[in-house]
Structure formats: C-alpha cells, structure tokens
Gaussian input, Z-matrix of N, CA and C with variables (Angstrom, degrees):
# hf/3-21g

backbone

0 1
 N
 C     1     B1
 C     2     B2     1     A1
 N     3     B3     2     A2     1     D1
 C     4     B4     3     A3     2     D2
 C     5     B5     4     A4     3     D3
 N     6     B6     5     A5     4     D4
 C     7     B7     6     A6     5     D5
 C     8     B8     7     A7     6     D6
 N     9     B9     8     A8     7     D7
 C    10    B10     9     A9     8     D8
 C    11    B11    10    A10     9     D9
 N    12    B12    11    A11    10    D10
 C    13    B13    12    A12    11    D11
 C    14    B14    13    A13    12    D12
 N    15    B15    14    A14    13    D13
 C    16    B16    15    A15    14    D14
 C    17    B17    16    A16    15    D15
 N    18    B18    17    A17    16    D16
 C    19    B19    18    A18    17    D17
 C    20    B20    19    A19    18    D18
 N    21    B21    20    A20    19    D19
 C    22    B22    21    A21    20    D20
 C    23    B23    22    A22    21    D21
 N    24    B24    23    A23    22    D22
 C    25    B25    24    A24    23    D23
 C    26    B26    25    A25    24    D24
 N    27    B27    26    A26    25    D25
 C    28    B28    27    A27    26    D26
 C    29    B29    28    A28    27    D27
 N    30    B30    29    A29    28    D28
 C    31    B31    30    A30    29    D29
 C    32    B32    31    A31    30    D30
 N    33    B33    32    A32    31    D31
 C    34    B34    33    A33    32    D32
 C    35    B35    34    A34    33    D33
 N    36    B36    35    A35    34    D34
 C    37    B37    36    A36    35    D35
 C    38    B38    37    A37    36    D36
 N    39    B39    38    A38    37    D37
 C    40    B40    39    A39    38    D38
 C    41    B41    40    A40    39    D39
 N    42    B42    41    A41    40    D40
 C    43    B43    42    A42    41    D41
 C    44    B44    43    A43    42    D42
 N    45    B45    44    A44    43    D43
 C    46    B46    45    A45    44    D44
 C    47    B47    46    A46    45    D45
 N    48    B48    47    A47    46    D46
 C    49    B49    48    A48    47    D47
 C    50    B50    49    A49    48    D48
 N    51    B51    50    A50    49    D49
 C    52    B52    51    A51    50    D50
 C    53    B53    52    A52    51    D51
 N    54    B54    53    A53    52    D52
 C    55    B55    54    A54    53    D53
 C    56    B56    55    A55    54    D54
 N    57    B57    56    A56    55    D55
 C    58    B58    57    A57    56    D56
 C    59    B59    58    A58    57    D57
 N    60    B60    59    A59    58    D58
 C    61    B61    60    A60    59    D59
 C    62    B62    61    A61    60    D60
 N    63    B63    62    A62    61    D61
 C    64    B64    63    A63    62    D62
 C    65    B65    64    A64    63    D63
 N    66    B66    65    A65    64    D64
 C    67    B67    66    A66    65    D65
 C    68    B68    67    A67    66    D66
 N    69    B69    68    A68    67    D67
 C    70    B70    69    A69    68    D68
 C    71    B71    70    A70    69    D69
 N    72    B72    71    A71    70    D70
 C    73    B73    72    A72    71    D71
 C    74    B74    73    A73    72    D72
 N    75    B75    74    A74    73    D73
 C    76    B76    75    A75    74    D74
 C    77    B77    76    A76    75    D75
 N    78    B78    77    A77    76    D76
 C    79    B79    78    A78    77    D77
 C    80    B80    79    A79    78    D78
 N    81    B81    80    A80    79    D79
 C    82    B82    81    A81    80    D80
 C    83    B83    82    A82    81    D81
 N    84    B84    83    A83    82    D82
 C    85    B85    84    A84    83    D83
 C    86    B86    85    A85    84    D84
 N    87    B87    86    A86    85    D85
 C    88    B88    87    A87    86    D86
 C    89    B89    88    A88    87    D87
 N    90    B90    89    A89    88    D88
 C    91    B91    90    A90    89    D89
 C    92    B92    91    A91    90    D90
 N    93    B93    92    A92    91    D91
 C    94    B94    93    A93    92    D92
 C    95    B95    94    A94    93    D93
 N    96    B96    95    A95    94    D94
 C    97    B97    96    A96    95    D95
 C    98    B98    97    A97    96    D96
 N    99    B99    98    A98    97    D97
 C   100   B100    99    A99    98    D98
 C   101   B101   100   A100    99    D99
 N   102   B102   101   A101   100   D100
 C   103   B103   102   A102   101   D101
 C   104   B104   103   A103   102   D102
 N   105   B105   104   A104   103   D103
 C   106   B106   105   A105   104   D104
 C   107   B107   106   A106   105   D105
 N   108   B108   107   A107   106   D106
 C   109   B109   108   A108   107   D107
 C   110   B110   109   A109   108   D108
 N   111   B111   110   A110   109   D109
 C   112   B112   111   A111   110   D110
 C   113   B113   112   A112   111   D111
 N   114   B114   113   A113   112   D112
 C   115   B115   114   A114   113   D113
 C   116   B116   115   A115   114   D114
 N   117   B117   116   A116   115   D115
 C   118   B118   117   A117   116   D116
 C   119   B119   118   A118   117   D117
 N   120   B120   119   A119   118   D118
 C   121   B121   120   A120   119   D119
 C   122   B122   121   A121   120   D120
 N   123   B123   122   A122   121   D121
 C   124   B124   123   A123   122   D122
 C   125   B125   124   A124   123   D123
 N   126   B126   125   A125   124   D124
 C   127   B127   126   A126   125   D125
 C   128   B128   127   A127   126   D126
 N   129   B129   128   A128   127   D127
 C   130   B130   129   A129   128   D128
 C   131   B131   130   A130   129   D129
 N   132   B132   131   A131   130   D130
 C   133   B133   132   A132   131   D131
 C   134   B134   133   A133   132   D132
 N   135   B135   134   A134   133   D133
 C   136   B136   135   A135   134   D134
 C   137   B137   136   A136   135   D135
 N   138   B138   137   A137   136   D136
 C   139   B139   138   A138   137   D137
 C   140   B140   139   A139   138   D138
 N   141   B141   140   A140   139   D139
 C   142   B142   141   A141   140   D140
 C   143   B143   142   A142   141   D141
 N   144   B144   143   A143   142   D142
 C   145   B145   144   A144   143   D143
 C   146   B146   145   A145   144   D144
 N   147   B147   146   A146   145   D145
 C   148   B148   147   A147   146   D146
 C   149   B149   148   A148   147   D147
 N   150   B150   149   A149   148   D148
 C   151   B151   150   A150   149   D149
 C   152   B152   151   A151   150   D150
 N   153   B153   152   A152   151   D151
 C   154   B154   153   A153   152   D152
 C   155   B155   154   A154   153   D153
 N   156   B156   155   A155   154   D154
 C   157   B157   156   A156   155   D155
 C   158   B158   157   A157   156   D156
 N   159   B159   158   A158   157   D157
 C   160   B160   159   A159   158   D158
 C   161   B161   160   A160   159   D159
 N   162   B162   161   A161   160   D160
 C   163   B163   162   A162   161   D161
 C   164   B164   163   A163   162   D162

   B1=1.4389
   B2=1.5276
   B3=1.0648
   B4=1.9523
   B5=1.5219
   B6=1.2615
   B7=1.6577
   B8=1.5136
   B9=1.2827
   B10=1.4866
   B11=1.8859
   B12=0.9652
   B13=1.4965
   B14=2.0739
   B15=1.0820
   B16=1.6358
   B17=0.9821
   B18=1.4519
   B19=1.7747
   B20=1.6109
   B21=1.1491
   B22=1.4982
   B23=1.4649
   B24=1.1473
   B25=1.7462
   B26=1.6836
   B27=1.3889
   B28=1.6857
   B29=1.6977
   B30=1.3929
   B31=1.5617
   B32=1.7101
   B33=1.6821
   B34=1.3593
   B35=1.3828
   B36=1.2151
   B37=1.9223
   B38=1.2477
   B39=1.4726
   B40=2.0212
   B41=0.9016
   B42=1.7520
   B43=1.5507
   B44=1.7820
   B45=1.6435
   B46=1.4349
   B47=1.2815
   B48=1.5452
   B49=1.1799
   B50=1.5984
   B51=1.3419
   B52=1.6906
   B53=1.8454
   B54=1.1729
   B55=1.7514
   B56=1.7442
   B57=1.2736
   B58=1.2789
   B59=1.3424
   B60=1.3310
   B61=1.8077
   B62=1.6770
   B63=1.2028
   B64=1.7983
   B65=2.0187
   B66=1.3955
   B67=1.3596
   B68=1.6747
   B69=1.3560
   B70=1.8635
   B71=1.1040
   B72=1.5036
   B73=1.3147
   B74=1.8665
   B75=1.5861
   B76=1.1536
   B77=1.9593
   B78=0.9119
   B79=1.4377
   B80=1.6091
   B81=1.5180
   B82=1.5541
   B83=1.6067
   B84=1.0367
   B85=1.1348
   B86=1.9481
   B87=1.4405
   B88=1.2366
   B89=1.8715
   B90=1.4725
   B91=1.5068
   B92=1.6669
   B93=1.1579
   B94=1.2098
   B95=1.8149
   B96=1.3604
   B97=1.9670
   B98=1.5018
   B99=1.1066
   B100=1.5280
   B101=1.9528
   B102=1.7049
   B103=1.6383
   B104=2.0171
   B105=0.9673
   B106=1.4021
   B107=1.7940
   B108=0.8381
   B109=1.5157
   B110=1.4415
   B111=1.4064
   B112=1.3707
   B113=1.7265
   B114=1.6413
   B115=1.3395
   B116=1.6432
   B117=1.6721
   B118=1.1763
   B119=1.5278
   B120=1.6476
   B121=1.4336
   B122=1.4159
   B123=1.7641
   B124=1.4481
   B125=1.4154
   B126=1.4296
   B127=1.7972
   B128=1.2145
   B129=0.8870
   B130=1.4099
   B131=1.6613
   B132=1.5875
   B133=1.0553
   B134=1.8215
   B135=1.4105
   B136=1.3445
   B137=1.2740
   B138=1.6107
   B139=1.2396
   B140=1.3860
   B141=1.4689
   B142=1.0057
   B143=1.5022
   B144=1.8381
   B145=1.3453
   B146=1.2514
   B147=1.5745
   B148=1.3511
   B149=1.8442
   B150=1.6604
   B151=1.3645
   B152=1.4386
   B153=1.2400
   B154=1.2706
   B155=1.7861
   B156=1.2449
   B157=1.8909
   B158=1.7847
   B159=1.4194
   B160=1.5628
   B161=1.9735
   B162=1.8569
   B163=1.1644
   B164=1.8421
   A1=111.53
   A2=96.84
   A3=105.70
   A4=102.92
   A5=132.54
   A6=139.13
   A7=96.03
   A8=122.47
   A9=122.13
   A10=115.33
   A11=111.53
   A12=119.31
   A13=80.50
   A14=132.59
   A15=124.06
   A16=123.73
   A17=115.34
   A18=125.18
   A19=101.63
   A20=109.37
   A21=109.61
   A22=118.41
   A23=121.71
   A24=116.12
   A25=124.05
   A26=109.61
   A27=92.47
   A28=109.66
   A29=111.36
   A30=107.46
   A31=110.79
   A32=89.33
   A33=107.87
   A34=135.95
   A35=103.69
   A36=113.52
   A37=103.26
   A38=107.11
   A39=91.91
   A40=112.51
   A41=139.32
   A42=155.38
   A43=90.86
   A44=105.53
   A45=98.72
   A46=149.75
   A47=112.09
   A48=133.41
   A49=127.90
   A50=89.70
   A51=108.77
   A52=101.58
   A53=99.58
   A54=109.30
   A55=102.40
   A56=106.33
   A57=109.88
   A58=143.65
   A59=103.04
   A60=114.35
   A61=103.53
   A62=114.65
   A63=96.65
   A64=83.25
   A65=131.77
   A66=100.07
   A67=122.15
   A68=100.05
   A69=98.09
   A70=107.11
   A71=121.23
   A72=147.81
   A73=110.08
   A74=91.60
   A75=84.71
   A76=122.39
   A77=88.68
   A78=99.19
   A79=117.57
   A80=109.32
   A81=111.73
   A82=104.28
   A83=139.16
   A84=168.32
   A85=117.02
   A86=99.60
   A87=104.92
   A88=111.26
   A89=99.63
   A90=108.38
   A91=89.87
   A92=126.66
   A93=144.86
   A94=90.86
   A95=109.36
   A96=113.22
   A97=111.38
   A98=110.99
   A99=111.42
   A100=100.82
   A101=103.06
   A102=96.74
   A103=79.47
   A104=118.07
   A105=120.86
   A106=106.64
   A107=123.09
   A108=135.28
   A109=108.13
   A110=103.95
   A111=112.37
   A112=131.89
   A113=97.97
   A114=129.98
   A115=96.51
   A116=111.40
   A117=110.35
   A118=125.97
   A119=95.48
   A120=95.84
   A121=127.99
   A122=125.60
   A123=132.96
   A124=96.38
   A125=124.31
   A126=101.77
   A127=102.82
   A128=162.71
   A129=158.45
   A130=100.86
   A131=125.99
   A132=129.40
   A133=83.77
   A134=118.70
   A135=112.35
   A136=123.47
   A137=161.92
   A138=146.18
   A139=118.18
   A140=145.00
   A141=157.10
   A142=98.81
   A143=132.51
   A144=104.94
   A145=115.32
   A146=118.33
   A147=91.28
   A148=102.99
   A149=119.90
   A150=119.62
   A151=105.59
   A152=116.51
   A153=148.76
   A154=114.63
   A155=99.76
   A156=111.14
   A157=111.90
   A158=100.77
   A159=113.60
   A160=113.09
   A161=99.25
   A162=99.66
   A163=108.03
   D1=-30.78
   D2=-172.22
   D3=-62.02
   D4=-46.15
   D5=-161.26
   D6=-84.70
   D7=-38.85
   D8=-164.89
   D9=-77.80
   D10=168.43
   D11=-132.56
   D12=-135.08
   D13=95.53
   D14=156.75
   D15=-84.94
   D16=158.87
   D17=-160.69
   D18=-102.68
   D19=-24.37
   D20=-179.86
   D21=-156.24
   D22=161.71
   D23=168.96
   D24=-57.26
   D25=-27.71
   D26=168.29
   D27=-89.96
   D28=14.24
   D29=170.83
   D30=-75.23
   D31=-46.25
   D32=162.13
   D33=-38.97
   D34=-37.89
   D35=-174.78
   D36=-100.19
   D37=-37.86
   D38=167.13
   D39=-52.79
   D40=-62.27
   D41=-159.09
   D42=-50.80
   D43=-77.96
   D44=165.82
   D45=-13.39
   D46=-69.95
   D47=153.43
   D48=-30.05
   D49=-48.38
   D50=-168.92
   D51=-75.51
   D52=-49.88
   D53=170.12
   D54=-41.26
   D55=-89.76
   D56=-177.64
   D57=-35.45
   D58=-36.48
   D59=166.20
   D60=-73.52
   D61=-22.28
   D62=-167.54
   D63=-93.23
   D64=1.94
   D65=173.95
   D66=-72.03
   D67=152.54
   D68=169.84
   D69=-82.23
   D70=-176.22
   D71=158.00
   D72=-51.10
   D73=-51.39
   D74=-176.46
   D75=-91.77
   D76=19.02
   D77=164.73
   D78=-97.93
   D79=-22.57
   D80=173.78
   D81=-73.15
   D82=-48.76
   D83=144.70
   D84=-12.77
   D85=-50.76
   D86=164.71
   D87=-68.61
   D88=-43.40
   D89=-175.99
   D90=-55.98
   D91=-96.32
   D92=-151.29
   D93=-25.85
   D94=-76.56
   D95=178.46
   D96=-33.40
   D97=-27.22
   D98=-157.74
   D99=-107.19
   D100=-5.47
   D101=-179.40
   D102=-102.59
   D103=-58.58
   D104=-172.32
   D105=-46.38
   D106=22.82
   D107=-173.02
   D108=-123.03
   D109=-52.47
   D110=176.24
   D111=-62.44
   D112=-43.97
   D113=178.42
   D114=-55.36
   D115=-73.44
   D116=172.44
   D117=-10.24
   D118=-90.44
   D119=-173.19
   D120=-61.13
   D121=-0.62
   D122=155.42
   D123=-65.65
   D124=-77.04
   D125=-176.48
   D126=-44.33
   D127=-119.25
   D128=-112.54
   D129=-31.41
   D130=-49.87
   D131=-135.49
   D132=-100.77
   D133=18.29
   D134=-158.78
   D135=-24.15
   D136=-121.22
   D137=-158.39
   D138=-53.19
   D139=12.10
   D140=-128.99
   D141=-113.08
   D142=156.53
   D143=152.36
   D144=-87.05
   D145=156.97
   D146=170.10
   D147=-145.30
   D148=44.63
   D149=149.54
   D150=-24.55
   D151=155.56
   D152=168.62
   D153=55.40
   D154=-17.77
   D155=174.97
   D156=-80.92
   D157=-35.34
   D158=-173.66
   D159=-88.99
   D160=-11.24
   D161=-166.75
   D162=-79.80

C-alpha cells in the first residue's frame, strides 16, 4: 500500500479494508508486543528525549 498511488478516497478504504480483514490474531499480537516494547523503553528513559529509540 505504501508505494501505490490511489485515484480516490474509496480506493483508499477498499485497499484499507482489504489489509485489515486478511490480518490474524496473531498479527494484532505481534503489534501490541512490539508497541509495549517501545513504550517501555520511553519510561525507562523518563524525562529524556527519546525520538527514534521509542519509534
């Protein structure tokens, strides 16, 4: 989806759409481990910046 180029906004919500119904369970799951990873190591770094460490 990222490289491709749409002609209109419901090109958009199909493309969308279509992404989202083919995800698994365990793809939410990877997200969730993989945002709870990030979060983490910003607390850790509490007042700190931390662009590009938290991304």
């Amino acid at each position: 989806m990222k490289t491709h180029r749409y002609e209109n906004l419901e090109d958009i919500k199909r493309a969308v759409t279509s992404v989202l119904k083919n995800l698994t369970s365990e793809d939410f799951q990877e997200c969730f481990y993989k945002w709870e990873e990030r979060w983490t190591k910003c607390v850790r770094l509490g007042e700190e910046y931390c662009e590009g460490i938290c991304a």
